[in-house]
gemmi code that builds the backbone of each chain (N, CA, C; Angstrom):
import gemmi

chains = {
    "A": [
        ("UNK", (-18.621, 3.716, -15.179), (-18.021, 4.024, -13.893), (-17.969, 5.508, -13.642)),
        ("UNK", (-17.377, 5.795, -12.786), (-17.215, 7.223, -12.177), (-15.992, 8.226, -13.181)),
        ("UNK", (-16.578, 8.981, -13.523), (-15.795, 10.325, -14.425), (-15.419, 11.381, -13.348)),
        ("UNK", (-13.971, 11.892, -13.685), (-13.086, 12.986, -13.081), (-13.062, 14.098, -14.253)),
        ("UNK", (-14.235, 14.730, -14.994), (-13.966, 15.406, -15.746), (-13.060, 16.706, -15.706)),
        ("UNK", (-11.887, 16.710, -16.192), (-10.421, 18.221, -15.964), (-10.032, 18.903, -16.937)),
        ("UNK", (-10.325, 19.679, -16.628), (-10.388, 20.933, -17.421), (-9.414, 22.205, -17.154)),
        ("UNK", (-8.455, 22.396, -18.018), (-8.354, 22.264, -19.695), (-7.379, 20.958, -19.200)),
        ("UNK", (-6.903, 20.552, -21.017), (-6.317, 19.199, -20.985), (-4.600, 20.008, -21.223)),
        ("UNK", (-5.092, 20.939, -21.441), (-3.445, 21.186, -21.761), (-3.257, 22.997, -21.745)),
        ("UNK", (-2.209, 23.722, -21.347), (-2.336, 25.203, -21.177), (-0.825, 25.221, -21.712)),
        ("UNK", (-0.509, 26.494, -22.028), (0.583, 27.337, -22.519), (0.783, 28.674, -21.942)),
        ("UNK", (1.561, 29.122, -21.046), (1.452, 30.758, -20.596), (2.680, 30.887, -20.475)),
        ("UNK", (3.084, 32.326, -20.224), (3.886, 33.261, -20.148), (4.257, 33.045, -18.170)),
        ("UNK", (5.457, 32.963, -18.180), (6.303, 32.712, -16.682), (5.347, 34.648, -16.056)),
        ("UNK", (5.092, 34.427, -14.931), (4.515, 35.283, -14.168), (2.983, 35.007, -14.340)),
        ("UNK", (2.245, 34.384, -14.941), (1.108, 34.501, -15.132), (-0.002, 33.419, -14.315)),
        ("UNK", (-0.885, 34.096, -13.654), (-1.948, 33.077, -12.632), (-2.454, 31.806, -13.823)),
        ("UNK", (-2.416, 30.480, -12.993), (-3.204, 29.341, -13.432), (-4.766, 28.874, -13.325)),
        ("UNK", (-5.322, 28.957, -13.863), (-6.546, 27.938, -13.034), (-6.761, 26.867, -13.866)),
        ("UNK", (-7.467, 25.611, -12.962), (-7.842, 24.562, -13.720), (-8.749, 23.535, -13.157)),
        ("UNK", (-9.645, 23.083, -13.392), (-10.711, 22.362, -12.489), (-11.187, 21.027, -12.559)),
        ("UNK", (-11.983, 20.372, -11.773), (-12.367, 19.035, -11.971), (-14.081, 19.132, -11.849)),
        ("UNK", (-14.608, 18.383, -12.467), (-16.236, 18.060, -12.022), (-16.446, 17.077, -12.243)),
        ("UNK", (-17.389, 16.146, -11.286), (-17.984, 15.101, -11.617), (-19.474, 15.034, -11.306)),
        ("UNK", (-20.410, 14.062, -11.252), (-21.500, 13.816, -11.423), (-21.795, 12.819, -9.818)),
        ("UNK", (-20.458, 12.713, -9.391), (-20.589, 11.954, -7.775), (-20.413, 12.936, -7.001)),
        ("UNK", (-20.023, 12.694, -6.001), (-19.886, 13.234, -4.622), (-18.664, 12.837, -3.971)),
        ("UNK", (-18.445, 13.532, -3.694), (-16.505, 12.872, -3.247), (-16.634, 13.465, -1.768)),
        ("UNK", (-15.945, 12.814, -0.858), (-15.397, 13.360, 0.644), (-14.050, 13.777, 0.751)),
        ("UNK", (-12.924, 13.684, 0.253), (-11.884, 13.724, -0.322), (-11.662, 14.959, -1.822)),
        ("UNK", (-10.669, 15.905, -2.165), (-10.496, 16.132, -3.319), (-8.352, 16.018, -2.915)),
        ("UNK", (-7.805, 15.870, -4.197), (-6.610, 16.209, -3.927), (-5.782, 16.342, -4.998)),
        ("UNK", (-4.977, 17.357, -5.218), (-4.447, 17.758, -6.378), (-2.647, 16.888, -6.236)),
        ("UNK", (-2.274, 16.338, -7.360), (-0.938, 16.050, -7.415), (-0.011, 16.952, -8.678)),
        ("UNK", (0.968, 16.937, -8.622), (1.825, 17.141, -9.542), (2.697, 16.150, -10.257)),
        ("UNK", (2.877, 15.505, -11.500), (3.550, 14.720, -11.705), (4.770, 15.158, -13.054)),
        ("UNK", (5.959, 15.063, -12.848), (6.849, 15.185, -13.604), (7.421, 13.813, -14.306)),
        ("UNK", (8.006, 14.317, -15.508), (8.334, 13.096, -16.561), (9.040, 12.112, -15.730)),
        ("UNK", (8.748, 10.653, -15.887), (9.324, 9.839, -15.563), (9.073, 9.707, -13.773)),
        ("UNK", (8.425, 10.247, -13.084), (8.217, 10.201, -11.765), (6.711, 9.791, -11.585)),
        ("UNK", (6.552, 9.770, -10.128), (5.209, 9.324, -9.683), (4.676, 10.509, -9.266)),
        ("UNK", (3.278, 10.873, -9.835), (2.539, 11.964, -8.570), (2.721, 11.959, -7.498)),
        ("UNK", (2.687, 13.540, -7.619), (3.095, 13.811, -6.231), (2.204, 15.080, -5.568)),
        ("UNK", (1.864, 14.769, -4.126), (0.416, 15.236, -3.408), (0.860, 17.293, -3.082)),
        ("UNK", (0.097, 17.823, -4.382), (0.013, 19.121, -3.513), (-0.441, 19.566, -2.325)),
        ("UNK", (-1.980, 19.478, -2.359), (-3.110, 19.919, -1.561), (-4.148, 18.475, -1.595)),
        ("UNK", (-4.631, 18.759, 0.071), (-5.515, 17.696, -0.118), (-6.455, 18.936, 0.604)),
        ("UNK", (-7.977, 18.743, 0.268), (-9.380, 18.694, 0.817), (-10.348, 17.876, 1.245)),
        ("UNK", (-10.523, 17.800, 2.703), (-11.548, 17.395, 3.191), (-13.028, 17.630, 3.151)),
        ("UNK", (-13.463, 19.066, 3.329), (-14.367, 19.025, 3.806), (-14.937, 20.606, 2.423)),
        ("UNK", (-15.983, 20.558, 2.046), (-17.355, 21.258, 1.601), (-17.058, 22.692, 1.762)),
        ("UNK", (-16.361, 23.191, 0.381), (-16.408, 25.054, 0.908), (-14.561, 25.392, 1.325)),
        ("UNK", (-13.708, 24.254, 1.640), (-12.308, 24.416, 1.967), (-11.785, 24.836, 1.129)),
        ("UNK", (-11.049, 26.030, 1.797), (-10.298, 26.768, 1.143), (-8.788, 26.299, 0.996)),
        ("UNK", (-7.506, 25.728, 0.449), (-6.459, 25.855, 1.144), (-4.918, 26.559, 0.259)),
        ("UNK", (-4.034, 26.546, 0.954), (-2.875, 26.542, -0.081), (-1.906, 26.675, 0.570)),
        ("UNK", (-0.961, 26.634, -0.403), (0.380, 26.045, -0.185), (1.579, 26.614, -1.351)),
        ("UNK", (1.897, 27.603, -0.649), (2.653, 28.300, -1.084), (2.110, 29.288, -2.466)),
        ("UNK", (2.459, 29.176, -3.213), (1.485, 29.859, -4.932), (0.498, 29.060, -5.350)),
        ("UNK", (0.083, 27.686, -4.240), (-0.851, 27.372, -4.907), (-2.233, 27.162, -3.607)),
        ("UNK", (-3.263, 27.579, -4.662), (-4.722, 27.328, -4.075), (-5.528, 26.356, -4.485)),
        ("UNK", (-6.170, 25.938, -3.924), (-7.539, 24.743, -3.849), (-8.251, 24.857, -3.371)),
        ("UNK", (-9.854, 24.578, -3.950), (-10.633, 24.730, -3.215), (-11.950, 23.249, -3.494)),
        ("UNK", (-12.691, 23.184, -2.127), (-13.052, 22.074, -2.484), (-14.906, 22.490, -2.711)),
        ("UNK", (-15.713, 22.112, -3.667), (-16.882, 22.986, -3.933), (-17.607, 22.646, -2.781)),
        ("UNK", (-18.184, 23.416, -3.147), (-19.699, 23.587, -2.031), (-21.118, 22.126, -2.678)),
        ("UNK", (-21.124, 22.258, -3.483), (-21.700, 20.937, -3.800), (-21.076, 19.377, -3.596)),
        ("UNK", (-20.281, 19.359, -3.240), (-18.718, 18.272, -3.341), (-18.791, 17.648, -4.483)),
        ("UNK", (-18.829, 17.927, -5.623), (-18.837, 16.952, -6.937), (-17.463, 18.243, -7.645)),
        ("UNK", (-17.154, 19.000, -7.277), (-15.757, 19.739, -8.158), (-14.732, 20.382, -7.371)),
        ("UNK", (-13.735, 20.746, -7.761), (-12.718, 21.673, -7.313), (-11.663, 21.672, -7.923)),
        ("UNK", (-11.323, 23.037, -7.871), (-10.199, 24.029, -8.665), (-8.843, 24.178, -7.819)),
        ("UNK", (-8.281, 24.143, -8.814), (-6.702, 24.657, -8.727), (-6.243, 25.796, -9.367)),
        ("UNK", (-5.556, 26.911, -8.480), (-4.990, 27.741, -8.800), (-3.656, 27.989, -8.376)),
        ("UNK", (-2.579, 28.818, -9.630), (-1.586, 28.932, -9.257), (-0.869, 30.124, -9.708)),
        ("UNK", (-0.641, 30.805, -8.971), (-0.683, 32.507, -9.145), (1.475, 32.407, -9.305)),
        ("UNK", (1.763, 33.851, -10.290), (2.870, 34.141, -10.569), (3.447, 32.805, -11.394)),
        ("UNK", (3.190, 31.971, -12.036), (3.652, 30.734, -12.606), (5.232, 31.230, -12.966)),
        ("UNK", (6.241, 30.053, -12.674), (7.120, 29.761, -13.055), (8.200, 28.532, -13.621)),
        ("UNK", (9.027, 28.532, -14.080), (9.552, 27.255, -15.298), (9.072, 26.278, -14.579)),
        ("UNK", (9.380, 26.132, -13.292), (9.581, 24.831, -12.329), (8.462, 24.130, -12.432)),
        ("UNK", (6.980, 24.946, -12.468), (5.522, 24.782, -12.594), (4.998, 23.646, -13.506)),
        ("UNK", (6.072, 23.863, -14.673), (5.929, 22.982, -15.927), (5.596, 21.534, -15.234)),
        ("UNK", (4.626, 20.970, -15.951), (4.176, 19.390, -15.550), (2.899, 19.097, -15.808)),
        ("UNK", (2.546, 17.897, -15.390), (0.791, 17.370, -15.197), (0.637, 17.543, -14.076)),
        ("UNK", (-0.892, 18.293, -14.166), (-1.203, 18.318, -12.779), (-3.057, 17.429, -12.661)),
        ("UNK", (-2.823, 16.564, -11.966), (-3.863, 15.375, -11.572), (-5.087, 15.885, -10.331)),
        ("UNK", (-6.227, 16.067, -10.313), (-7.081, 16.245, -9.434), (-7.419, 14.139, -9.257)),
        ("UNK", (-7.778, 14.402, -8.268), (-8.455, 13.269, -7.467), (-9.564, 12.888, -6.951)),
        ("UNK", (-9.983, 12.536, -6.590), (-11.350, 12.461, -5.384), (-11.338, 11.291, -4.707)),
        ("UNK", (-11.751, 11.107, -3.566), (-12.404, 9.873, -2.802), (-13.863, 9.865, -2.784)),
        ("UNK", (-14.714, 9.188, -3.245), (-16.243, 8.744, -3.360), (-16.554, 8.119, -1.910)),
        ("UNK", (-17.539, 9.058, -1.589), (-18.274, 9.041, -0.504), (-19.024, 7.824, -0.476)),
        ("UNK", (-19.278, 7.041, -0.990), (-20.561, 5.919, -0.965), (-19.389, 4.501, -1.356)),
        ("UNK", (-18.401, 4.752, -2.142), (-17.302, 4.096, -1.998), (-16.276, 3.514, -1.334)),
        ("UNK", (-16.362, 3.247, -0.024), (-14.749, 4.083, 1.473), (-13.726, 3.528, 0.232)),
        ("UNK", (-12.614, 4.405, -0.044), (-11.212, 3.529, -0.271), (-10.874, 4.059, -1.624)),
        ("UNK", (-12.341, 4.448, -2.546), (-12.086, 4.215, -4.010), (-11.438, 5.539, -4.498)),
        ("UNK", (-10.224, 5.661, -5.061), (-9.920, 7.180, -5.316), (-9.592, 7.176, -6.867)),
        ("UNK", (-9.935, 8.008, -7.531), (-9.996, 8.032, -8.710), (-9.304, 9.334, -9.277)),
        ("UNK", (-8.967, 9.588, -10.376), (-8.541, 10.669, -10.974), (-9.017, 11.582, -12.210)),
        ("UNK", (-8.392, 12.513, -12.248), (-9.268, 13.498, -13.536), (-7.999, 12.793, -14.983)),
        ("UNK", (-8.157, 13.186, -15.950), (-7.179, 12.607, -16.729), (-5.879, 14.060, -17.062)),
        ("UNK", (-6.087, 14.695, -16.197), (-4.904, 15.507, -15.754), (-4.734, 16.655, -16.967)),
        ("UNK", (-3.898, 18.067, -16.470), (-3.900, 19.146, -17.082), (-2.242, 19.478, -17.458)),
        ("UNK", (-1.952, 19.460, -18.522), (-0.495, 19.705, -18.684), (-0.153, 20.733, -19.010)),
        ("UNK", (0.696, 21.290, -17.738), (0.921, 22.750, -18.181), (2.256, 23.211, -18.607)),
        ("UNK", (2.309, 24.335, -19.574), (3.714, 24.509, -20.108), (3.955, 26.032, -19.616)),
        ("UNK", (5.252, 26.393, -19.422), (5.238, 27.934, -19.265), (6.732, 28.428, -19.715)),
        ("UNK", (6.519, 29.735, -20.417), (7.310, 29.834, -21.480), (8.063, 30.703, -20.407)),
        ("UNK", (9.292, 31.136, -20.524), (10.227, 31.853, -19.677), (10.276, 33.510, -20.125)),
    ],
    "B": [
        ("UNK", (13.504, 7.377, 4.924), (12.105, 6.608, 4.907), (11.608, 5.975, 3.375)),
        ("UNK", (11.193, 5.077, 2.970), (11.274, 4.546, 1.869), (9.897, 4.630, 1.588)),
        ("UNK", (8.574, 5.153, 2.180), (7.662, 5.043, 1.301), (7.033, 4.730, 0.889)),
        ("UNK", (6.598, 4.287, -0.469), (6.080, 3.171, -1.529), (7.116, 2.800, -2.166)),
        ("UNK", (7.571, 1.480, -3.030), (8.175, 0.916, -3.618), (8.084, -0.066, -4.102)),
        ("UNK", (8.599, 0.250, -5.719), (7.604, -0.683, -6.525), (8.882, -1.286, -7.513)),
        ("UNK", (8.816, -2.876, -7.284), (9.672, -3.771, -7.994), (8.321, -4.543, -9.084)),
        ("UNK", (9.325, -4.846, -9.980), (10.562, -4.187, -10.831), (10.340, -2.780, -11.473)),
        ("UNK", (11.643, -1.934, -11.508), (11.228, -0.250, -12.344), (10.739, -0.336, -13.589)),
        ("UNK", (11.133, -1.605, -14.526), (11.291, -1.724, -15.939), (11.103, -3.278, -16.265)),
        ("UNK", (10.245, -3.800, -17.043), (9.880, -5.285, -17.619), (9.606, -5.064, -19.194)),
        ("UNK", (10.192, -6.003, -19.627), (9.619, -6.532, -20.993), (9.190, -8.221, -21.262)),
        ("UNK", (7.972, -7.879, -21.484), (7.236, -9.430, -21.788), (7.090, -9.543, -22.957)),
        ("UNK", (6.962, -10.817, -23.535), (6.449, -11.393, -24.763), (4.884, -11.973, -24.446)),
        ("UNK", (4.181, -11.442, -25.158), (2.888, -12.098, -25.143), (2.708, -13.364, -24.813)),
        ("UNK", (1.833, -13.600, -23.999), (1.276, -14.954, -23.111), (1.958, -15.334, -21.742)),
        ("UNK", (2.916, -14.372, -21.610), (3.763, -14.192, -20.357), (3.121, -13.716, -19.057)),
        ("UNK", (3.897, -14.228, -18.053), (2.943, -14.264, -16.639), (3.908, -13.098, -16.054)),
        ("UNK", (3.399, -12.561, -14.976), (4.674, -11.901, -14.421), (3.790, -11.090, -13.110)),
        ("UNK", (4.351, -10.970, -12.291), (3.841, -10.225, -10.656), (5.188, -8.804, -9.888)),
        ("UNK", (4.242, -7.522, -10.256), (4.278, -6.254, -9.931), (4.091, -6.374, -8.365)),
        ("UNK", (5.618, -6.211, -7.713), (5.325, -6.004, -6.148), (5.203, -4.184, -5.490)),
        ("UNK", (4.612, -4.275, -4.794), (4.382, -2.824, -4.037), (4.556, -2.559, -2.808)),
        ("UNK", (5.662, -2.614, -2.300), (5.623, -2.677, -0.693), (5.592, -0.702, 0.234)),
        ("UNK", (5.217, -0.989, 1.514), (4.840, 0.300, 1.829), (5.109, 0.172, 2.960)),
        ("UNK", (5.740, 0.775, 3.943), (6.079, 0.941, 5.250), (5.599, 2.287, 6.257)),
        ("UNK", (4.603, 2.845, 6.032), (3.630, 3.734, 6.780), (2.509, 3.293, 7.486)),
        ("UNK", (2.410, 2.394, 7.411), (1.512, 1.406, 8.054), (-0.018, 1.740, 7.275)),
        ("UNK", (0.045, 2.230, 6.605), (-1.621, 2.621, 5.458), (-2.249, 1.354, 4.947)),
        ("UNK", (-3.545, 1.907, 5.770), (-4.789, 0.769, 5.207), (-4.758, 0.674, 3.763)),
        ("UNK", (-4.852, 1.781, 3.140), (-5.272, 1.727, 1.423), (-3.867, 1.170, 0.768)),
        ("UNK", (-4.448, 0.436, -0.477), (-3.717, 0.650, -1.229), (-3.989, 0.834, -2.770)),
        ("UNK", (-3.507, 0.804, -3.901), (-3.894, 1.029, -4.273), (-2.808, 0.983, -5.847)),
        ("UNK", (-3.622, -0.134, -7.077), (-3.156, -0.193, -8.691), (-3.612, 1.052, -9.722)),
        ("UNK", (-2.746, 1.424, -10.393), (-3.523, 2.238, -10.939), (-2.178, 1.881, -12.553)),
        ("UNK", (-2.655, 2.157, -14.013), (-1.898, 2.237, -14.894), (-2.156, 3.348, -15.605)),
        ("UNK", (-1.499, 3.941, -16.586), (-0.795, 5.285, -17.009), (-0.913, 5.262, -18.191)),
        ("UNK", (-1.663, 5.910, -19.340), (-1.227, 5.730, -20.808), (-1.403, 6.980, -21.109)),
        ("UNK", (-0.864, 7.705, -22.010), (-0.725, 8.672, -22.690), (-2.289, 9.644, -22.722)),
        ("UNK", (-2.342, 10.612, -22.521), (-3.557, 11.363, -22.592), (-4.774, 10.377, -21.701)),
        ("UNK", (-4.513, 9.490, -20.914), (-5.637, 8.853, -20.559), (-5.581, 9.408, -18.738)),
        ("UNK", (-4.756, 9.737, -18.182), (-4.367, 9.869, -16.936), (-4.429, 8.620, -15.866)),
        ("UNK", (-4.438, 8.913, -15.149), (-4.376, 7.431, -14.506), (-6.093, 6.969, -13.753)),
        ("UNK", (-5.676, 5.126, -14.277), (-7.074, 4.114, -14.103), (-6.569, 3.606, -13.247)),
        ("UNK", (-8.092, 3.432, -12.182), (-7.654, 2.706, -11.512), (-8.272, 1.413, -11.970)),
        ("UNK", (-7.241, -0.009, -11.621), (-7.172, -1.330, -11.787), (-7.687, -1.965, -10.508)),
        ("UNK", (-7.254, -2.049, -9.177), (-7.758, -2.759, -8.384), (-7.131, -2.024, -6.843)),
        ("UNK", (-7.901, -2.278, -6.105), (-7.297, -1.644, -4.772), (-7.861, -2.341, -3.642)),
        ("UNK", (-7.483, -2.240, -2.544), (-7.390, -2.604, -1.326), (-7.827, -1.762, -0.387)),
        ("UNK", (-8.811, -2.128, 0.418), (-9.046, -1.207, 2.088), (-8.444, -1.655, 3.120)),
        ("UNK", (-7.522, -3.115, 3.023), (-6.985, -3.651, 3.873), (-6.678, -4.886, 3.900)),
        ("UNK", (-5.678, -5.608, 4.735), (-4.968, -6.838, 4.720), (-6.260, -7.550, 4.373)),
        ("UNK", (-6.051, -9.011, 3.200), (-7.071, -10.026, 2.950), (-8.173, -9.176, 2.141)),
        ("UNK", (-8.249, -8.285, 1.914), (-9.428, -7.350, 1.158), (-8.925, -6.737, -0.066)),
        ("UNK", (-9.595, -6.910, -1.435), (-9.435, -6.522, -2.820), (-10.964, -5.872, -3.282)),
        ("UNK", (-10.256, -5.169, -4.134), (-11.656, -4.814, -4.944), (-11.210, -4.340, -6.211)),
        ("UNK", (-12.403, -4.334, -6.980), (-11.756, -4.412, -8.828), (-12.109, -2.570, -8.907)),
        ("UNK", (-11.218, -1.971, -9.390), (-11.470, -0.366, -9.907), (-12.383, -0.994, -11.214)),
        ("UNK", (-11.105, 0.491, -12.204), (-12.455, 0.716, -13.437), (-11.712, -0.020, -14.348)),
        ("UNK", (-10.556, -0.452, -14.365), (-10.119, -1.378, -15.794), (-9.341, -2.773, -15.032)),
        ("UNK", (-10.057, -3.597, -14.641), (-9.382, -4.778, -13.782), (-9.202, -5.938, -14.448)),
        ("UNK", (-9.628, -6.272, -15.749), (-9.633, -7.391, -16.513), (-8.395, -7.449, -16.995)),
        ("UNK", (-7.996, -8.726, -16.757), (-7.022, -9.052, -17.616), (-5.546, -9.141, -15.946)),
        ("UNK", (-5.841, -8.707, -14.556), (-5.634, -8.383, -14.030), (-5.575, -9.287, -12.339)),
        ("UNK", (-5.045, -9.795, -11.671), (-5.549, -9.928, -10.397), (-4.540, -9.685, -9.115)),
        ("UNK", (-5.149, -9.237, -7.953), (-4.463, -8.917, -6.970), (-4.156, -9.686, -5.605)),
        ("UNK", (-3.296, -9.469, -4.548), (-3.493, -10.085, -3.513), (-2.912, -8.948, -2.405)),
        ("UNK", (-3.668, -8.779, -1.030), (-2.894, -8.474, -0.061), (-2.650, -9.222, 1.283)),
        ("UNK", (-1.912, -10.118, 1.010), (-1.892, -11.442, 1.865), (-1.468, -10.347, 3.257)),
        ("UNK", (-0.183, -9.173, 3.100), (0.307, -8.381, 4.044), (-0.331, -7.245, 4.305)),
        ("UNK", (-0.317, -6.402, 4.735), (-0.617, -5.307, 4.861), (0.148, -4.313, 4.320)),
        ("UNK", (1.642, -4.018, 4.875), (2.365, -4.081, 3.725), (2.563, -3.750, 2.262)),
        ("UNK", (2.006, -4.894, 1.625), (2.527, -5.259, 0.162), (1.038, -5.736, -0.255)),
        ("UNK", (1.195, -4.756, -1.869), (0.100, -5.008, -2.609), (0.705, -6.045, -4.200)),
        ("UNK", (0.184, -7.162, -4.440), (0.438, -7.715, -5.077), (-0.390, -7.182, -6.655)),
        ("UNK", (0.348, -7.232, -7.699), (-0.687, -7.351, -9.219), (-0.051, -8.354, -10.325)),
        ("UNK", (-0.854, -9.113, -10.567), (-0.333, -9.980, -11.712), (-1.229, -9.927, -12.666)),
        ("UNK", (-0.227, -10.237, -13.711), (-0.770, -10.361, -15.003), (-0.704, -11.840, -15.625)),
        ("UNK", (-1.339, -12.643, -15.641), (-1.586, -14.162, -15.960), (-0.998, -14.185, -17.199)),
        ("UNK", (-1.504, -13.920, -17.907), (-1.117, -13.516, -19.607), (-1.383, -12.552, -20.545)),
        ("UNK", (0.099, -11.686, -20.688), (0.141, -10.897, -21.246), (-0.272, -10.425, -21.995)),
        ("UNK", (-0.707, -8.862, -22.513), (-1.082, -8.892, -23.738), (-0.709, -7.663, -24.197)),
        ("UNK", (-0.120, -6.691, -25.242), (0.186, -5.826, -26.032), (-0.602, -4.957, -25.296)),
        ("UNK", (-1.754, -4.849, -25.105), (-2.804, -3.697, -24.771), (-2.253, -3.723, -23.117)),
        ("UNK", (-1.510, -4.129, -22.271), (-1.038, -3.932, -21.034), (0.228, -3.652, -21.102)),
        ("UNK", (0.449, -2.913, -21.944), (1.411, -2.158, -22.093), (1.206, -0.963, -21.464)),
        ("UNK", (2.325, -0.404, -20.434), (1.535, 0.998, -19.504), (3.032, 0.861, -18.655)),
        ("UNK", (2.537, 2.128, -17.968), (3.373, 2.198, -16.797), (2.440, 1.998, -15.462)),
        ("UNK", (2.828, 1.318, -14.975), (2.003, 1.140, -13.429), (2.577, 1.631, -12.117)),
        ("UNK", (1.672, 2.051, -11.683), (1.514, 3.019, -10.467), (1.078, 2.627, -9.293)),
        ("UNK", (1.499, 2.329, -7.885), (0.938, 2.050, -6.590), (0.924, 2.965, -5.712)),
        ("UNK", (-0.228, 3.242, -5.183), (-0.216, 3.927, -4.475), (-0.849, 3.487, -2.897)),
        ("UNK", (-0.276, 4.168, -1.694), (-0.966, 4.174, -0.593), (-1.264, 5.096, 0.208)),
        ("UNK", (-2.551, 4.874, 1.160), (-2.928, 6.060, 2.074), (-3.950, 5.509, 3.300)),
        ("UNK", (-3.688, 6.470, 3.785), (-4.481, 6.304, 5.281), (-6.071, 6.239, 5.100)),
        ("UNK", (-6.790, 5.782, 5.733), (-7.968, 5.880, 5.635), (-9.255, 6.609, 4.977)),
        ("UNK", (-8.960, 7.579, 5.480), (-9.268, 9.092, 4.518), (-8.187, 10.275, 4.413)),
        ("UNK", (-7.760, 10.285, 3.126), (-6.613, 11.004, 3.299), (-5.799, 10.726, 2.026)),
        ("UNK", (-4.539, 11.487, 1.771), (-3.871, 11.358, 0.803), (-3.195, 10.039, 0.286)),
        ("UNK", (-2.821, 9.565, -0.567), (-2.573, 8.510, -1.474), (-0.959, 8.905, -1.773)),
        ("UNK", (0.022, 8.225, -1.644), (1.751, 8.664, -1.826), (2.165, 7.385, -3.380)),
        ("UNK", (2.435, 7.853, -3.715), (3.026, 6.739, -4.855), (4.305, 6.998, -4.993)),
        ("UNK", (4.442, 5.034, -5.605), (5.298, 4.701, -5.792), (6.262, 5.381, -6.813)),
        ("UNK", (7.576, 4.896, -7.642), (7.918, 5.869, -9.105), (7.661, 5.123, -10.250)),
        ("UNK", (6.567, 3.637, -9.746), (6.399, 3.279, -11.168), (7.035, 1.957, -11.678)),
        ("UNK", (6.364, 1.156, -12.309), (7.077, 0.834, -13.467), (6.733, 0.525, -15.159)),
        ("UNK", (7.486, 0.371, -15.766), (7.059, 0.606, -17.187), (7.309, -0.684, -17.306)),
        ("UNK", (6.155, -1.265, -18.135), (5.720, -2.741, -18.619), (5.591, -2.573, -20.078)),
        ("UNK", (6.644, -3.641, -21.015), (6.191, -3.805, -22.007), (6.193, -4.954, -22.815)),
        ("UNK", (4.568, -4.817, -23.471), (4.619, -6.547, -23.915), (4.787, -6.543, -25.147)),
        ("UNK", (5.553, -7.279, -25.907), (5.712, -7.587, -27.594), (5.303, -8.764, -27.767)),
    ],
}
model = gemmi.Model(1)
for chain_id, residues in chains.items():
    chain = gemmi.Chain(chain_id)
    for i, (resn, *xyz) in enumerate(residues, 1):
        res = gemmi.Residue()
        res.name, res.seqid = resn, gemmi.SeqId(i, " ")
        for name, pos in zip(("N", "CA", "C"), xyz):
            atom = gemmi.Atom()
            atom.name, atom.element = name, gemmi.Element(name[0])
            atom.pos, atom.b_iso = gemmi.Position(*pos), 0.0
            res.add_atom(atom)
        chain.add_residue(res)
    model.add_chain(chain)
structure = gemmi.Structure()
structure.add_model(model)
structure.setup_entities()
């Protein structure tokens, strides 16, 4: 089936310090969308991307959706405690309507 | 506004046990959408929906079946249990093209 390959699986930094972290696959997605999920809760929707080359963000955090549509990155500049969590990329498959799938998510820690 | 919502939060089965995961949703969203949770695996999807009367099997659906008689409410049952469906399960819904809102879950466990 379809792979959400995410990268890294797990980070450690220092409170003030920029994030990045990415997804690639081997499909084509029309859709990308990053969640956040904390212990014991359900993901929850940062940023979504539509369209090829989108830039967006939301507050300290950025997304972007590639120019090939098979990847896209998350960034998150000045990190702080609150930050701490999994963070899940997504996609919707273009040749699929409906099917949304996930990366197996990036857990980030940040030391105070 | 309530969302997604997913009965029951918490189950424990004994192997060979039947049991049905409700998901109801009040945004009026075509999609819906099973997905389960295990440790370092992130979340699979199991089976999903484009719409009332319409199913389709994701990437781990065995062992698994669905219904969306409503629009509404996404049904998942498990016929008979088994140790390896042990997980937390996840529903999610969304608009056509567009973001996916989930539920908070529930944790299933079979002995």
């Amino acid at each position: 089936g379809q792979q959400l390959n995410q990268s890294p699986q797990s980070m450690f930094i220092q409170e003030g310090e920029d994030v990045s972290m990415n997804c690639t696959s081997s499909s084509i997605f029309n859709t990308w969308l990053w969640y956040k999920q904390d212990p014991g809760e359900g993901p929850v929707l940062l940023i979504a991307l539509y369209k090829a080359g989108e830039l967006t963000s939301n507050g300290r955090l950025t997304a972007q959706f590639g120019i090939t549509r098979k990847d896209s990155f998350l960034n998150i500049s000045a990190s702080i405690p609150s930050d701490v969590g999994i963070y899940f990329c997504a996609g919707q498959l273009t040749n699929q309507g409906g099917k949304l799938i996930f990366g197996q998510g990036t857990e980030l820690s940040v030391k105070p | 506004n309530a969302g997604v919502t997913q009965t029951p939060k918490f189950r424990v089965l004994k192997t060979g046990q039947s049991m049905t995961l409700l998901c109801a949703q009040d945004m009026n969203h075509e999609y819906m959408y099973w997905y389960r949770q295990d440790p370092g695996m992130g979340l699979r999807l199991i089976h999903y929906s484009v719409g009332e009367g319409t199913t389709a099997k994701g990437e781990v659906p065995d062992g698994y079946n669905v219904s969306r008689l409503k629009k509404q409410n996404f049904l998942l049952g498990l016929e008979s249990a088994a140790p390896s469906q042990t997980s937390v399960y996840f529903c999610a819904s969304s608009p056509r093209q567009g973001e996916a809102f989930f539920g908070q879950g529930t944790r299933l466990t079979v002995v």
